[in-house]
N, C-alpha and C positions, 0 to 999 in steps of 0.2 A: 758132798760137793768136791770136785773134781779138784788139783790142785791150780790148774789154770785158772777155774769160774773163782776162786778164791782170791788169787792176784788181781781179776779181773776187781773184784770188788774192790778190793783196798783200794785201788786207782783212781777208782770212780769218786770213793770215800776220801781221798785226798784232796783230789780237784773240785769236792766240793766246798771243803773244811778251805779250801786255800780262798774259793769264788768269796766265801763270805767273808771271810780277813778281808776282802779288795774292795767289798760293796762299800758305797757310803754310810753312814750313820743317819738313823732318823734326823730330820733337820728338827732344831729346836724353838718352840714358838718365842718369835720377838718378844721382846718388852712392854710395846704398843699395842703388843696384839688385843688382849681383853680389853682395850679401850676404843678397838675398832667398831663402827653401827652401834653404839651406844644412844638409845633416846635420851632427846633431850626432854627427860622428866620435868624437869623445876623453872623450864622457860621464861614461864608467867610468872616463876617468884611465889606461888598459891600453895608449893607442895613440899613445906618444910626449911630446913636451915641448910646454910650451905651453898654448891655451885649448882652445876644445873642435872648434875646427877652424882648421886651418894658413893660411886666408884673413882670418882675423876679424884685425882690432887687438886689440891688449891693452892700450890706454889707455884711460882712463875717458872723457877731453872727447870723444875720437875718437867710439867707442862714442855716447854720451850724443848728438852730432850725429847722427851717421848714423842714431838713433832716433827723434829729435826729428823728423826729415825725412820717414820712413815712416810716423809718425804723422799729422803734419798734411796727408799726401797718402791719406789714409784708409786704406791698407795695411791687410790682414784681420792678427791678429797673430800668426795662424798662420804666416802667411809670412814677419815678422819674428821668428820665434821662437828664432833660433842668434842674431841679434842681441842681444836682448832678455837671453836668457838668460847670455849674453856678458857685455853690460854690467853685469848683475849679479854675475858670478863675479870681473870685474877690482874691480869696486867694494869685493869683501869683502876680495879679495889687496890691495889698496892699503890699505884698513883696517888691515888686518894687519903690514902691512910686509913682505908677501910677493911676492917677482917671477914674477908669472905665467908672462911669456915663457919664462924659466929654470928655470920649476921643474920636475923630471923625480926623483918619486918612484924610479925604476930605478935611481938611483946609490948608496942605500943610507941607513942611519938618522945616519951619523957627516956624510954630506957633507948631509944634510937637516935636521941637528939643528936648525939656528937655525928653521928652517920647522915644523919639530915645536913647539919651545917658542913662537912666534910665533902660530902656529894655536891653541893650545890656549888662549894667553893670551886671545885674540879672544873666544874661546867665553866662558871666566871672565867678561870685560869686559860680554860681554850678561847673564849671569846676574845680576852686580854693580849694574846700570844700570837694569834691567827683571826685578823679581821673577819677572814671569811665563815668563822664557825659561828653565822647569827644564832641557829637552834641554841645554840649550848650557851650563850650570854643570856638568852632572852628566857631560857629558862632558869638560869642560874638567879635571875632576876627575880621572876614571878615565884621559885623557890621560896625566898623569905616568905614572902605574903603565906603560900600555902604549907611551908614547915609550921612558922609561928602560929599560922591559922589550929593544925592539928593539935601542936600543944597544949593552945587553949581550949580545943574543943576537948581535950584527957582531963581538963583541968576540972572545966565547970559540966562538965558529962553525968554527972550525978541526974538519975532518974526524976531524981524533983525537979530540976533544973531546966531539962527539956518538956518534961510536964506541965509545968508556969507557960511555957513559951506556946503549947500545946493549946493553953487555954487562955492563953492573951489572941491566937490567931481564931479562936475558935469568938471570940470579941468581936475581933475587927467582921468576923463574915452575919454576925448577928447583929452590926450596925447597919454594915451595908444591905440586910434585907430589910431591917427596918426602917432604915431611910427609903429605901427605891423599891421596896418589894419581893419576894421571895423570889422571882422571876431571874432578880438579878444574880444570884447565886449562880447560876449558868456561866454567867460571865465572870466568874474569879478563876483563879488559877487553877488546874488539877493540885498544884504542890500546894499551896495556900489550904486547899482542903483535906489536903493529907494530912498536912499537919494539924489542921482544926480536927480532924475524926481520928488519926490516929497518934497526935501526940500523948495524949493522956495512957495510950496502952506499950508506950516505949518504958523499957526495962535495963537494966546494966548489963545483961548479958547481948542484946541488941545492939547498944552503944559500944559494946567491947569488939562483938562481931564488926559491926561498920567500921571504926577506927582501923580496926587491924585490916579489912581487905585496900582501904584507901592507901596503909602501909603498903601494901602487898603491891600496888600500884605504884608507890615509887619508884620501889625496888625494881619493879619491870623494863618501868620505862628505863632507868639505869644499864641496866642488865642487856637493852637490846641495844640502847642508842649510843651508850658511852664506849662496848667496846671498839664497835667504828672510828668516834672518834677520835680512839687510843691508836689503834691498826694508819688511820690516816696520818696521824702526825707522826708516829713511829717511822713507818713505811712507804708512805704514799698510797695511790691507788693501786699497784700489785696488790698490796696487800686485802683490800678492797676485792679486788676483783678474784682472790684465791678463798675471800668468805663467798662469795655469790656462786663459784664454781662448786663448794663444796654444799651449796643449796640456805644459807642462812638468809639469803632476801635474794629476790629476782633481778631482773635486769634492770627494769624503772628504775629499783633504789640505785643501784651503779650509774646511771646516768642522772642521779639527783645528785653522788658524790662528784662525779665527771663535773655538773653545773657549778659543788661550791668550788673547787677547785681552779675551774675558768678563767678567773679573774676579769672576769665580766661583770657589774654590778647586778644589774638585770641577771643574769641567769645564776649568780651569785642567791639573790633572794630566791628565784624560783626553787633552787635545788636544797636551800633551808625550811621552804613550805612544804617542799613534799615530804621531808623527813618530820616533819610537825605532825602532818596527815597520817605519817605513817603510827608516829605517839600516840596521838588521839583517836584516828579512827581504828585502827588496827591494833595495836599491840594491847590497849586499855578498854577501846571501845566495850568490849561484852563484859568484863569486869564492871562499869559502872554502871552498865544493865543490869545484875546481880543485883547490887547495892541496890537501885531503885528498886526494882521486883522482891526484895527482900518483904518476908511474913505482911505479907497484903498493905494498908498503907506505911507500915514503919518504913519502911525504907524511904517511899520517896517523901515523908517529911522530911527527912534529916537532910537528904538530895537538896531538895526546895529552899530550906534553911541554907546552906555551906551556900545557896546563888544569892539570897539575901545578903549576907555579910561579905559576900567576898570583894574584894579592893587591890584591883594590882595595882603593882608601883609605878609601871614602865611610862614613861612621863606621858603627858595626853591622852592615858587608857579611861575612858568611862568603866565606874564598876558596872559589873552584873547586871545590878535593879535599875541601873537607867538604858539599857537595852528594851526597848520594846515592855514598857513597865506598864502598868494596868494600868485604864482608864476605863472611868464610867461616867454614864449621863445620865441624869435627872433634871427634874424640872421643878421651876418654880409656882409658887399662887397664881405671882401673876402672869404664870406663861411662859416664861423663861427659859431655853433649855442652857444647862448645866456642863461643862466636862473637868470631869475630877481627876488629875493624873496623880497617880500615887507615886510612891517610893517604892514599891512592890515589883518584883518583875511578873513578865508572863508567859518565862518558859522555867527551863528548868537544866543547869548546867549537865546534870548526868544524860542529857539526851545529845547523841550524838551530833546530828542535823542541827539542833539549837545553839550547842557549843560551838561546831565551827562558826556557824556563822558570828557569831560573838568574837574571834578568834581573827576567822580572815580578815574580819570588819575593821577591828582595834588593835588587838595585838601586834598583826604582822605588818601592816602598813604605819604604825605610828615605830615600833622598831628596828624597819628601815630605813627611816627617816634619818630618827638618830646614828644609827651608823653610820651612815652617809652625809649627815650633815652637820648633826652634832658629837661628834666622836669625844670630843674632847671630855663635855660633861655627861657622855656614858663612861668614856673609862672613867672619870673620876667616882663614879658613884658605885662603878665594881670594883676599883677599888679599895673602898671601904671596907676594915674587914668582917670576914660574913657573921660572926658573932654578934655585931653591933646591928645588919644588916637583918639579923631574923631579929634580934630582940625588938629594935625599931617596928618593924613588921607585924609584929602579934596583932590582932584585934582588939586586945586587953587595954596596950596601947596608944590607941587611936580611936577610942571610945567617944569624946568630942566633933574631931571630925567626920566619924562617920556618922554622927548625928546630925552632926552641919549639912553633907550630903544630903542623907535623907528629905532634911528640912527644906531645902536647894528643891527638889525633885517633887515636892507638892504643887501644884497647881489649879486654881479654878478659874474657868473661861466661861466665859458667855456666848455661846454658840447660834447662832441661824440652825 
């Protein structure tokens, strides 16, 4: 090579050696980054301990940086949306005094009590602080009835226990054929007869499995409806409407938060019924289908059973079994015809269509009520604190008067 084609080179070899000294440096992946489109695994609360996926932190500051970050880098917040929605779910557990990381409804109602009363307190505390939050009073409410309820059900769950119960129901459906005929078997309940056929083949492993998904149920409805309305009183509706941009509930729900916000009475309630609907029908709905459809009748006895006993507190509420509760008719020697209204109901709470309407019927119009007119002795009775409020509540409890009920809800008439 010529001495020139050799200078030539160097030059070239300079100006290259210099181009990459000037280029930029790979840019380095954010902070946030691996927490960008992260599914939200553990939604439903069904899929382990912890938040709503096994990557996320479960600290608030944590969280709160890592969002701050995705933020001010324009991040769409779709793609921060397991963040986002994260952040809020640790924000309502710490509220609460609840350990996110640890919590694992699966363990049962005894070793989750204090999360039970903890949680429900939370709810009370919005309703107490913010008229407007009826969802979260009225559940903070009917919480006692169904923590204390769960307890009891870990307590006396022993496989003999709902066995007896199994074969007292399997009683009552061999009187009522013997009185009116086998005919009438038609007309008892589907759950009535679950429990007559399949009480006797329920086992501890069945009782542990139902207990724990009913667990798993708390936790969800928690998990969706509490960070709301953590983000609301934090924030207001921005904050609201930056969970619906990043896809965590649609528009409806934003105009159900728009309603309680109003301060319009009226669209006040409207906008705490949707968010009910959204609880029950939606977030729990196919969970308590599970539970029913569980190993062929066991499920929907225990279904059947939890609508016999249940008793909310919420003042004016009929339980369950006076809803729509069985009746039958017979007749007499001399002709007579009969109608027997029992203490029994004749649906069955794990059914969606049967529960709300239970729901719209009682619930929501008697606890509007009191908001609106008796305020004074609802707040007085939230607040009570909630320790005295679920023990009060057990079934264990109240073993008297729900017998009184029951006894209340027998009738025989003499019909045309």
């Amino acid at each position: 090579m010529t001495r020139m084609g050799r200078a030539v080179l160097l030059l070239v070899a300079t100006m290259l050696a210099a181009a990459s000294m000037l280029a930029p440096a790979p840019a380095r992946a954010a902070e946030y980054d691996r927490y960008l489109n992260l599914p939200l695994i553990n939604r439903d609360a069904a899929h382990g301990t912890g938040g709503l996926h096994p990557d996320l932190p479960t600290d608030v500051p944590t969280l709160g940086r890592l969002l701050g970050q995705a933020r001010k880098a324009g991040v769409a917040p779709t793609s921060y949306k397991a963040l986002l929605a994260q952040y809020w779910l640790a924000t309502a557990t710490t509220e609460a005094g609840i350990d996110l990381k640890s919590w694992n409804p699966r363990k049962g109602a005894q070793a989750n009590r204090s999360i039970l009363i903890k949680s429900y307190r939370y709810y009370e505390d919005f309703q107490l602080s913010h008229r407007e939050l009826q969802w979260a009073g009225m559940g903070g409410q009917v919480g006692a009835d169904f923590g204390g309820g769960l307890v009891d059900f870990e307590l006396f769950s022993m496989p003999f226990d709902v066995k007896e119960i199994g074969l007292a129901a399997n009683a009552v459906v061999k009187a009522v054929m013997d009185a009116g005929g086998p005919a009438l078997r038609n007309f008892l309940p589907k759950g009535l007869l679950a429990l007559a056929d399949g009480g006797a083949k329920i086992n501890g492993d069945d009782l542990h499995y139902i207990l724990g998904m009913i667990m798993v149920m708390q936790r969800n409805i928690f998990s969706d409806l509490m960070p709301m309305h953590a983000a609301y009183v934090d924030k207001g509706l921005p904050a609201l409407a930056e969970m619906r941009d990043a896809g965590l509930f649609d528009d409806e729900i934003y105009r159900a938060w728009e309603n309680v916000a109003s301060k319009n009475p009226d669209r006040i309630a409207a906008g705490n019924a949707r968010l009910l609907r959204r609880e029950q029908g939606e977030v729990i709905k196919e969970q308590w289908d599970q539970v029913r459809n569980y190993r062929g009748k066991v499920g929907a006895a225990v279904t059947y059973l939890s609508t016999v006993a249940g008793s909310p507190s919420v003042a004016g509420v009929k339980p369950p079994r006076a809803l729509d509760p069985v009746v039958l008719y017979s007749s007499t020697p001399d002709g007579k015809r009969l109608k027997l209204t029992t203490p029994l109901p004749d649906w069955d709470w794990s059914v969606y269509p049967e529960r709300w309407k239970y729901i719209s019927g009682q619930l929501l119009p008697k606890y509007k009520f009191m908001v609106n007119h008796r305020w004074p002795q609802l707040r007085a009775a939230l607040q009570v604190p909630y320790e005295r409020q679920f023990e009060s509540h057990r079934p264990i409890m109240n073993i008297p008067q729900i017998l009184y009920s029951m006894a209340e809800q027998i009738r025989v008439e003499v019909v045309k």
